[in-house]
N, C-alpha and C positions, 0 to 999 in steps of 0.2 A: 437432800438436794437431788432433782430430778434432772438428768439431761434431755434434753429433745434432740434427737439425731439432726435433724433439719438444720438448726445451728453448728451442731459439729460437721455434720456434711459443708457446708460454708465454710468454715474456718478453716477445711482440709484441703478441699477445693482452693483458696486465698493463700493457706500456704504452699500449694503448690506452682502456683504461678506466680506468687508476689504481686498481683497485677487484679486492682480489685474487679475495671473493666472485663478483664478477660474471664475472671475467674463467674462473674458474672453471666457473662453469654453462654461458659461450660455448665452453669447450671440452670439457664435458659430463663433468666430471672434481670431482671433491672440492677444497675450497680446500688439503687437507693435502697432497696428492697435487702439486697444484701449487706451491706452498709449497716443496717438498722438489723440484723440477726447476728453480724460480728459484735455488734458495741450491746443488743440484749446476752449474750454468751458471758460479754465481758461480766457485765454488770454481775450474773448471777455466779460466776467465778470468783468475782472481786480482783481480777488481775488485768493487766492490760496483754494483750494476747500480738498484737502486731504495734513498730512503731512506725510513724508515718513520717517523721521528716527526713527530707531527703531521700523518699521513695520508700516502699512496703516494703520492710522485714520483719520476720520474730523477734517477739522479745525472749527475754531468757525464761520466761513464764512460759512463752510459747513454743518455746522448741523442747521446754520437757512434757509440752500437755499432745504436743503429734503424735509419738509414736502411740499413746492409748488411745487417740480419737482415731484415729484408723482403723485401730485391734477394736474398737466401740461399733464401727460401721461395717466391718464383715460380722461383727457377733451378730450385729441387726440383719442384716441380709439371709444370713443361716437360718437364724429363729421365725423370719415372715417362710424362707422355704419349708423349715419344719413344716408349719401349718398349711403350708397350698400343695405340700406334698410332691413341688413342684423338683426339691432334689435341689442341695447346695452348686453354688457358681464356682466352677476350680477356672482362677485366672492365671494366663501361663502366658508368660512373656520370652520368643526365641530371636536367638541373635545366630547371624552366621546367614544369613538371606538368600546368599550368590547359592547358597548349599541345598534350599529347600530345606528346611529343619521340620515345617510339618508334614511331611509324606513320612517322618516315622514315628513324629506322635498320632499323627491318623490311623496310620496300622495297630499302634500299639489301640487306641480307642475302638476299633472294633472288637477288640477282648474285654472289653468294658461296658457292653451294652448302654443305656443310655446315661450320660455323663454332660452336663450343662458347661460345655466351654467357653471361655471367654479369651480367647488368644489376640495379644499385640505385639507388635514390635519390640526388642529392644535396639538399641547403638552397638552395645557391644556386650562383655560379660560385664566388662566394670561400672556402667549404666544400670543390666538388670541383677546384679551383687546390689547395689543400693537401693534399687527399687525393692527387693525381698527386705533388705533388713529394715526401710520404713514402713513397711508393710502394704503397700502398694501393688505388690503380685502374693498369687500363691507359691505358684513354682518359677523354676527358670527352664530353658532347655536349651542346650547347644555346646560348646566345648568349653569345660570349663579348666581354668589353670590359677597358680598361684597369682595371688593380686599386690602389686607394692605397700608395704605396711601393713600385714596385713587386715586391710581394706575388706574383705571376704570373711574374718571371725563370726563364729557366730552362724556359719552356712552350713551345711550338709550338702554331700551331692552324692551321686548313685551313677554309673557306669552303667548304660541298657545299648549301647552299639558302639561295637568297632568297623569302620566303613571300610573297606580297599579302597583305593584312591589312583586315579587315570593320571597319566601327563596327556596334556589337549596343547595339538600346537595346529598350526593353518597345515592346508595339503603342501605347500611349495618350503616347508622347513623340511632339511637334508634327512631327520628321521620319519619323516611321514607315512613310510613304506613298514615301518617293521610292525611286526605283531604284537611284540612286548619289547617293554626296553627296564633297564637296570637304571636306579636313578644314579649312578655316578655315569651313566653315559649321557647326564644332562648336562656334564660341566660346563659345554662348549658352548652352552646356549644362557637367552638371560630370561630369567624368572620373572612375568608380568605378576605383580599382586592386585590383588583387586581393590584396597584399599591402603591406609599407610601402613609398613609391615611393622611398626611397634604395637599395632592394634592385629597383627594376623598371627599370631604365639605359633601356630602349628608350621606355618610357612616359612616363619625364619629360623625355626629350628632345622625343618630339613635343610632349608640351605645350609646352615651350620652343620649336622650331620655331613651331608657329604660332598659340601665343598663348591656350592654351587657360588660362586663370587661377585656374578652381573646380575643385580637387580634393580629391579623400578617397578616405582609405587609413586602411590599420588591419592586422591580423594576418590570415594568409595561414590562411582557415579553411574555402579547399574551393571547390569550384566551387559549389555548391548555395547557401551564403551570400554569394554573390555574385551569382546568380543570382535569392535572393530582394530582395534591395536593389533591384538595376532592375528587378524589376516593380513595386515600388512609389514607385521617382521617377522621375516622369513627363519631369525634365528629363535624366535620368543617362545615360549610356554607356558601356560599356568599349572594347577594341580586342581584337581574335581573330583569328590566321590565317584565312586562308580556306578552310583546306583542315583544321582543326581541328574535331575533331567536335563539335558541343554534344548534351547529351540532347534527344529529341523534347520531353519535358516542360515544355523551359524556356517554351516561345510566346512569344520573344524573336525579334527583327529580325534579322538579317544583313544591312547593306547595304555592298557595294562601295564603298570611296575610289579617286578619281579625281582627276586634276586636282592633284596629283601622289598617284600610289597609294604609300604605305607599304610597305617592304621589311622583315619580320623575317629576319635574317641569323643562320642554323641555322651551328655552326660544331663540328668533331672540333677537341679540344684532347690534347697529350699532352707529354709528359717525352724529351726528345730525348737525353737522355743515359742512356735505360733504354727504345731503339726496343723495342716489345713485336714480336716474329719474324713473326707476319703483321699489321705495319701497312699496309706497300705492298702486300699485298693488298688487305688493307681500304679502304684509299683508292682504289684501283684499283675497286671494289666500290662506294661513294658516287660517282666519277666518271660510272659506268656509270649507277648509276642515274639520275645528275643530268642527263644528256644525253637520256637516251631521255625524261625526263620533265619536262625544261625546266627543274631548276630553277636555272638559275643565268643566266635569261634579266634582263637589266636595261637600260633606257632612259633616259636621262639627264634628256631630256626629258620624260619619260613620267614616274618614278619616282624615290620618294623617301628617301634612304638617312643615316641621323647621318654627322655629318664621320667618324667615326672608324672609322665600317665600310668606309669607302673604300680605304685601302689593302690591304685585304682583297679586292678586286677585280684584285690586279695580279697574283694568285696564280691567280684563276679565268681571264684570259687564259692561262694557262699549262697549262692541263688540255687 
């Protein structure tokens, strides 16, 4: 039995949307057209691959034929590069947006000389945790943390930057003057999150750390509307790497935590049982960077990290 990519490509595309219309125009083709490559697939499977009443989903044939037609369509993608010499696609999906996640996979890519990226979005970790393990991305990039049930089996991830992290409040909030502040001198003030804080793991931990108790969150609607809130609460702040760019426009604070400085913990996640061919390059690549550019310096003393990013530290002795 021979497959033809073209129909798997279909079927992957279809289940991905549910939606034959849609899945359709993503692959720029007539719904009849595809229509007639799902029901040629069937046939030559002998299984019914989606059921249709009452709206597109997998059958039980078809959600165990997903995960290899996937692993089927990067094989194919590698093997046409083998031959054009053109150099495999590493697709990398970062979450954490408000942060800039790629200004440090960019850095890390100039230790990598030419590297065929293909970077998208994710929601959050627990979006791009699923999209590795249907095989959907290569790698992940952004913070990663334990996921409920664990939802994440199955991953890998690699520790390549610990960020220092700013409090950003408007000029008219009562610390706007100091140089550095102590994050328990934020108690008095209320924590703006960028989006709902059961999605922000690092942010409600420091408030949990050190006791910050006024918070407000709401839907993740951009840096700009977040940007307009603290400048009009005089008591509000958020937290920002430090090395995170904001617009000149915002005339918002930046100031240094100290007294323990805040660690955001940048982390590659991947599917270890589907190694993408140049991972240990790649890692080899964020190592390089991380050392000429310090980021994986940490003080115990000095610095302050969630319980949970800890063990994540026993990996960077190791680099």
């Amino acid at each position: 039995m021979d497959l033809d990519l073209a129909l798997v490509r279909a079927f992957v595309a279809t289940a991905r949307t549910l939606h034959f219309g849609r899945a359709a125009a993503e692959l720029n083709t007539s719904q009849q057209a595809l229509s007639k490559r799902i029901a040629r697939l069937e046939k030559l499977l002998a299984v019914r691959l989606f059921e249709r009443q009452g709206g597109t989903r997998l059958s039980e044939a078809g959600e165990r034929f997903l995960p290899a037609a996937r692993e089927a369509l990067v094989a194919g993608e590698r093997a046409i590069a083998a031959v054009t010499g053109a150099g495999p696609v590493v697709r990398i999906d970062t979450w954490g947006h408000l942060y800039a996640p790629m200004r440090t996979v960019a850095d890390a890519v100039q230790e990598l000389g030419p590297v065929r990226w293909e970077p998208s979005p994710g929601r959050d970790w627990s979006s791009v945790a699923g999209a590795l393990l249907r095989g959907d991305t290569d790698l992940g990039f952004g913070r990663v943390h334990p996921l409920p049930d664990g939802r994440d089996a199955g991953l890998t991830q690699r520790l390549v930057r610990l960020e220092p992290v700013d409090a950003v409040v408007s000029p008219s909030h009562p610390l706007a003057g100091a140089h550095a502040l102590r994050p328990a001198d934020l108690r008095g003030s209320v924590l703006w999150c960028p989006a709902e804080l059961s999605r922000l793991d690092f942010l409600g931990r420091f408030a949990d750390e050190f006791r910050i108790t006024r918070r407000h969150d709401g839907p993740n609607l951009g840096l700009d509307h977040l940007v307009q809130h603290l400048r009009t609460e005089p008591d509000g702040f958020t937290l920002f790497p430090a090395d995170a760019p904001l617009p000149d426009h915002t005339r918002l604070r930046c100031i240094p935590l100290v007294e323990p400085t805040p660690l955001y913990a940048w982390s590659l996640a991947w599917r270890e049982s589907s190694r993408h061919p140049l991972l240990d390059t790649l890692l080899r690549g964020f190592t390089e960077a991380g050392r000429s550019r310090r980021w994986l310096d940490y003080t115990p003393q000095r610095d302050w990290l969630p319980d949970i990013d800890h063990p994540k530290l026993t990996v960077r002795q190791a680099l």
